[in-house]
N, C-alpha and C positions, 0 to 999 in steps of 0.2 A: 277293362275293355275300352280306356280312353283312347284318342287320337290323338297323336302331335302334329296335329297337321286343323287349319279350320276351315278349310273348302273340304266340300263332300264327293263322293264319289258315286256312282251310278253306273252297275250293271244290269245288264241283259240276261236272263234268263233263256237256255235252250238246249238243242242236244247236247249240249259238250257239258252241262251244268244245272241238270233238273234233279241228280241224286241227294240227299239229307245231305253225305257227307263232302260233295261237292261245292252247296249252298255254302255250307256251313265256313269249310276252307276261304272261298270267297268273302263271306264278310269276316272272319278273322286277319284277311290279308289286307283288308280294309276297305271293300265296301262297303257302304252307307246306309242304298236305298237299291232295293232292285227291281228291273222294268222288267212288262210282263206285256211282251210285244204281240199283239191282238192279230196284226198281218201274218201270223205262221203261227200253227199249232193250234189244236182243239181247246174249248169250255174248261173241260175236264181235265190237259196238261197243264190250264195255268192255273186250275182249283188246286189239284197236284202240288205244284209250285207254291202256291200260297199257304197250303197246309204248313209244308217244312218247313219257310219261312217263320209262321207263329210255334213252333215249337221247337224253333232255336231260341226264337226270341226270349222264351218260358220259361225254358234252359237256364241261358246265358243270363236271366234275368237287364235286356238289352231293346230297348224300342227299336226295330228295324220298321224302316218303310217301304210301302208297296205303291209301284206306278204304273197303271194299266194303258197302256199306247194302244188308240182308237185307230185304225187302218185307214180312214178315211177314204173318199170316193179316189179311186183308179181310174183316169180318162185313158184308154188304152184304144187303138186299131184294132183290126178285123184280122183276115188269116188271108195265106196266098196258097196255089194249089200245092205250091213244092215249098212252101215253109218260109220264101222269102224272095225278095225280087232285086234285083241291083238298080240303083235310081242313079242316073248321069246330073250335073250339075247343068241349069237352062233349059231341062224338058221340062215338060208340062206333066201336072200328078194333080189327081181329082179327089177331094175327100168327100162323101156322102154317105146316106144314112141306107141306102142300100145292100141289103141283109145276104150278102155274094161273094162269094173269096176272089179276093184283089187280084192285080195284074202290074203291070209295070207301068198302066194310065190310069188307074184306082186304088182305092181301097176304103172298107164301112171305115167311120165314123161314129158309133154309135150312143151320140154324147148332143141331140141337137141346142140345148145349151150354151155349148163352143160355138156354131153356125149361128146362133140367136147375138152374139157377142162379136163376132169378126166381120172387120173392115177394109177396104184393099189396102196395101201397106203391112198387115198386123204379121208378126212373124210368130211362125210354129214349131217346137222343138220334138222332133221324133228321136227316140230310143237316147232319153240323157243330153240331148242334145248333141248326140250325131250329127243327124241330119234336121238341117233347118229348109225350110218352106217359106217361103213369101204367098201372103192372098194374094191373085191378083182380082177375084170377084167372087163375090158370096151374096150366098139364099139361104134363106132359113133351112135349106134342104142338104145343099153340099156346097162346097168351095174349089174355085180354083185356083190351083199355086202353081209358083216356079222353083224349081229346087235350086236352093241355094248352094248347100254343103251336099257334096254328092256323099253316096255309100250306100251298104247293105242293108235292108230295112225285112225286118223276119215278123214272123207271129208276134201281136199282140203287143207290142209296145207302147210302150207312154209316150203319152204327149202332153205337152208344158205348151201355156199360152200366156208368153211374159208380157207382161205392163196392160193387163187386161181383166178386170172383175168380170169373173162368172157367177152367172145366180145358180148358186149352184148350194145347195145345204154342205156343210162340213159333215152333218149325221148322215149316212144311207142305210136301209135296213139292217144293215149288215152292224153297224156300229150302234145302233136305238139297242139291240139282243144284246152286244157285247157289252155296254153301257149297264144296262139291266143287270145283266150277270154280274159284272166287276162289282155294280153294289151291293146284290148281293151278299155275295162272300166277302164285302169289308174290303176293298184297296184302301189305302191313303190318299192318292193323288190320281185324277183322271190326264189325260192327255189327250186335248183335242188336235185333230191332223185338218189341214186346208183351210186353216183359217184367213180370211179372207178380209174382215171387218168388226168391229165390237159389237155388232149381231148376232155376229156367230155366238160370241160368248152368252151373252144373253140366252141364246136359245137353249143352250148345253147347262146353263146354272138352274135352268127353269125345272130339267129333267133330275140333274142330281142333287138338288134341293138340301145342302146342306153336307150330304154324306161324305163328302170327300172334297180335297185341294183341286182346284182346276188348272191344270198346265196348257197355256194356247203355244201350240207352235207355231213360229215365224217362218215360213219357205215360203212367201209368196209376196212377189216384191207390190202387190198393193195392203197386205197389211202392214209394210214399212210405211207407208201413205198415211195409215190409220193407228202409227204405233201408240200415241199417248194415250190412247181410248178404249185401246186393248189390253196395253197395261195397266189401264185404271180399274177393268173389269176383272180381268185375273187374277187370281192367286199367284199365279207362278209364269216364266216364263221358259219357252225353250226356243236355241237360237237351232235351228235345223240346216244345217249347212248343206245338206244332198242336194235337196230340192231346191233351196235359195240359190245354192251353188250355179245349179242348171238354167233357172229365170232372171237371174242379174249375172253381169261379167263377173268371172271368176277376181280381177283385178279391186271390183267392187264389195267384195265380202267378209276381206280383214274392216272395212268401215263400217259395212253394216251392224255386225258382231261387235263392234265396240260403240254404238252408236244406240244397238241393244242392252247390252247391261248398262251402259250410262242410264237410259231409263227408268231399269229395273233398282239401279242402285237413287236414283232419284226418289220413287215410289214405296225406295222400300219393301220391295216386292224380292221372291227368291229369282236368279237365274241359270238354266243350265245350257251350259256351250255343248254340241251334240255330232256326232257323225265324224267319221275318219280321221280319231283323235291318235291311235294306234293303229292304224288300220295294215302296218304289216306285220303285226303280230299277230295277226289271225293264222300265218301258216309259218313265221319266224319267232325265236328265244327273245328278240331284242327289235327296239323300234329305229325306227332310222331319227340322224340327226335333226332332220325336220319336223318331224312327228311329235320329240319331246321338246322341240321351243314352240308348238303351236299347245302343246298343252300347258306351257308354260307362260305364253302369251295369255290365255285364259286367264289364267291365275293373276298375273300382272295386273289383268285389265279389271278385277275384282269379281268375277264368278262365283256364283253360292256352291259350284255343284260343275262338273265335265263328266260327261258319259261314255262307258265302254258299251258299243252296239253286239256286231259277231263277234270281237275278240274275246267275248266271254261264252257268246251265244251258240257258237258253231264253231272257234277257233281251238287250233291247236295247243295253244297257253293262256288258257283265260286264266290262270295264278299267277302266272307269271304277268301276266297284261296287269291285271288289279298291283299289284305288288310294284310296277314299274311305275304306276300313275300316282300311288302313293308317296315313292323316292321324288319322283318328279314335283310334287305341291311340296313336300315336308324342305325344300332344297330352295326351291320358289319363295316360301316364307321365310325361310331363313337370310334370305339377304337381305344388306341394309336398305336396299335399294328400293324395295320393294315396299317397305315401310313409310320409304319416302312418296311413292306413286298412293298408296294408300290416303296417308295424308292428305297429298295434292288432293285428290279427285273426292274429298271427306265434304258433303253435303251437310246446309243448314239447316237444325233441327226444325220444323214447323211449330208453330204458336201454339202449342198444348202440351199441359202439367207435364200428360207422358212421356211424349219428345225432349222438353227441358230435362226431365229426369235421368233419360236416355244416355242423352250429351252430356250431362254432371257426370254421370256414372264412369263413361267413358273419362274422360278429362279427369275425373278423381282417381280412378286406374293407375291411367298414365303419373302423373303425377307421384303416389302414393308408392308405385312400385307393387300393387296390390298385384295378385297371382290369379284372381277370376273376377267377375262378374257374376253374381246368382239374382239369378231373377224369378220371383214369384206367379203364374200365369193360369188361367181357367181356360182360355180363348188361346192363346199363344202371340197374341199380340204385345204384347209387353216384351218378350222375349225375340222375336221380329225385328220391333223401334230398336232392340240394344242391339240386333245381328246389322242392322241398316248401318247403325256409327261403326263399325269395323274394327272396334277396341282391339288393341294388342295383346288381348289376353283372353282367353276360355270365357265363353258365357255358359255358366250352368243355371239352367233351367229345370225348377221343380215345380211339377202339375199333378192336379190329382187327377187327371186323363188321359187313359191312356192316348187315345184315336190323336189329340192332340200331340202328346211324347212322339209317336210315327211321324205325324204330320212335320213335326220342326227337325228331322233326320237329316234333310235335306237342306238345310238353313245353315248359312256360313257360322262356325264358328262354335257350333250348339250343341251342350251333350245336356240331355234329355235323362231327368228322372221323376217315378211315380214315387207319391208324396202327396199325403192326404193327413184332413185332421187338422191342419196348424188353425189355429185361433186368435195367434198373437203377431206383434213383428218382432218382439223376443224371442218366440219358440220356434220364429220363420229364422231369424240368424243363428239360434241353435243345430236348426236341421243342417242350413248351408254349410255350416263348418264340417260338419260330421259328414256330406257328402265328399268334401272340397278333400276331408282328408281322405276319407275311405277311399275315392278313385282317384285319389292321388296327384292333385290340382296341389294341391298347397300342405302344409308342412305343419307342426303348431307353431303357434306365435306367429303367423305371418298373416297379412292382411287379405282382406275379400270385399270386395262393393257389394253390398245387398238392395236389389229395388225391389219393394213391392206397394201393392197398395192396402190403404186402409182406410177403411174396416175391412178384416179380410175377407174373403166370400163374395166381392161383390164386383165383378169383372168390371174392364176397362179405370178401374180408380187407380193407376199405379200414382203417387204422390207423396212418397217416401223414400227415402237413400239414407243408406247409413254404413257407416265403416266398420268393421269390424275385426276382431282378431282369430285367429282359428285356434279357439281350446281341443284338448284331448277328452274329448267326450264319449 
């Protein structure tokens, strides 16, 4: 069940893909880690969902990972009596907290938060940014605007308030329950939505105390304001193109997105590039030209990880979608070129054994002509610093934990095996060989980097490298 490919993949779980043998197609076509999207569907379809997942995984004898996406707070409008009203561009439109279906000079607000935060000047984005609004005067109560971008404006829409922090928690009840649950039944990675600040994260690592990876996603152009602090605090990142898309000019989002994983690839941290990677293969066989060089820009730009949303979730070819994004990274790495952009953007190891060891490993690789990387890890952090160097070759990863084997699924590069019992760095380079062969990394007689640390058993000491040969064992 290896990959030829070291960026990961991430689908969506939903109608089109909640059956065993549905899952199961999916990650044989090669996804990863699969999302278990919190904003649609009951407790109990993604308990469902999660069931099948661990009993493939049991099967297959294969660490799959689980990422549960928090819905986070919806700022949405009120209702109109006929479902929707046409706004002209230069009338005048009143938003307040007034509990009354709107009009074509109204409509609730029911967010005072947004009112507590706007200024005249501040601009409003209704329905995706359709229509935009200018303040021209606000109370804590309601506001008024001028319409900028005319159009239809119907029940319930979103509203986006760019280049402006609201106090506003990223948890709302809604997500504290889902939260609860995901831990629960054991996710791998949580996914916070509206982040906003390295607060937010603080607040959400207080709640899931250990149990799972935390994913902050990025749609909110004051958390680009706040990016080092929020990558500092993360486990993971996700770059959310919807919503960012909608709050910074579209023109400004290929930089943000690269300006993202630079970070992430700074920190050493996982990243996943997310949102309308495929997105006309939800009701098409095949992606448009555009679709496979932005998933290919990803990859370019060093992504742990690009996500399929509907295309798996509700789409008509969610195999065909998985299977397309696989051609598309195995195609990616394989150019020389790409080798070289790797290189270029290749960060210096920071000041510890680990990180030295990291870098040896990688560069003795290279060098060596070696066929993997095997790295020994309790925590997964060992195996992390060697995904950070972006070595040209397979890191394999043995832990005696599982929850950790899920957690690194997602991790450029990383194939994940349970392995317990070792005692030695003798018995640890015996095992690697016998993995390296068995799944098919490496051949006999050919070479393998092994890091771990010692004495073994005692997390964070990696402080050993050694080369070795791969016997028939």
């Amino acid at each position: 069940m290896r990959r030829f490919r070291n960026a990961k993949i991430l689908a969506t779980l939903g109608p089109a893909s909640s059956t065993e043998e549905a899952i199961e197609t999916l990650f044989r076509a090669g996804a990863d880690v699969f999302r278990l999207n919190f904003s649609h569907g009951t407790q109990d379809d993604h308990r469902a969902r999660l069931e099948i997942i661990r009993s493939i995984a049991r099967r297959l004898k294969r660490p799959i990972g689980i990422l549960a996406d928090l819905q986070g707070p919806k700022l949405r409008i009120g209702t109109f009596p006929d479902g929707k009203v046409a706004l002209k561009a230069g009338q005048a439109f009143r938003l307040d907290l007034e509990d009354k279906p709107g009009s074509t000079e109204r409509v609730r607000l029911p967010h005072p938060e947004i009112f507590a935060a706007l200024v005249p000047g501040t601009d409003l984005l209704l329905d995706d940014g359709r229509i935009r609004l200018k303040v021209v005067h606000a109370t804590p109560e309601y506001a008024e605007t001028e319409v900028v971008t005319a159009g239809t404006l119907s029940d319930r829409k979103g509203v986006n308030v760019p280049g402006v922090t609201l106090n506003i928690s990223p948890l709302t009840k809604k997500d504290r329950a889902d939260l609860a649950f995901a831990l629960d039944i054991g996710v791998d990675w949580v996914a916070l939505s509206f982040v906003q600040r390295p607060d937010d994260i603080s607040e959400i690592r207080k709640l899931v105390d250990g149990q799972a990876g935390i994913v902050a996603k990025l749609e909110k152009p004051s958390a680009l304001e706040h990016l080092d602090g929020i990558v500092e605090l993360a486990d993971g990142i996700m770059v959310a193109r919807g919503d960012l898309g909608v709050e910074i000019p579209p023109e400004r989002v290929p930089m943000a997105q690269k300006r993202i994983i630079a970070a992430c690839r700074e920190a050493g941290k996982p990243v996943i590039v997310a949102t309308q990677m495929l997105e006309s293969m939800i009701t098409a066989p095949a992606p448009t030209r555009a679709e496979a060089s932005d998933v290919a820009t990803a990859i370019y730009d060093g992504a742990d990880a690009v996500m399929l949303s509907a295309e798996t979730a509700s789409g008509a070819y969610p195999v065909l979608a998985v299977e397309m994004m696989d051609r598309i990274i195995a195609a990616v790495e394989a150019d020389p070129q790409y080798a070289v952009l790797i290189e270029a953007s290749h960060r210096a190891p920071e000041a510890t054994s680990a990180d030295a060891i990291s870098a040896a490993a990688r560069q003795v690789a290279q060098t060596l002509n070696a066929q993997a990387i095997a790295t020994f890890t309790h925590s997964g952090s060992t195996t992390v610093r060697a995904a950070r160097e972006r070595p040209m070759v397979p890191i394999l990863c043995l832990t005696p934990n599982l929850d950790v084997a899920r957690r690194l699924s997602i991790v450029w590069g990383v194939h994940a095996v349970i392995d317990s019992g070792i005692t030695s760095f003798t018995e640890a380079v015996l095992r690697a060989s016998h993995v390296a062969l068995r799944d098919g990394f490496a051949g006999v007689g050919e070479r393998l980097v092994v890091t771990a640390g010692v004495p073994f058993g005692r997390p964070g000491t990696t402080n050993s490298l050694r080369i070795a040969f791969v016997e028939d064992v």
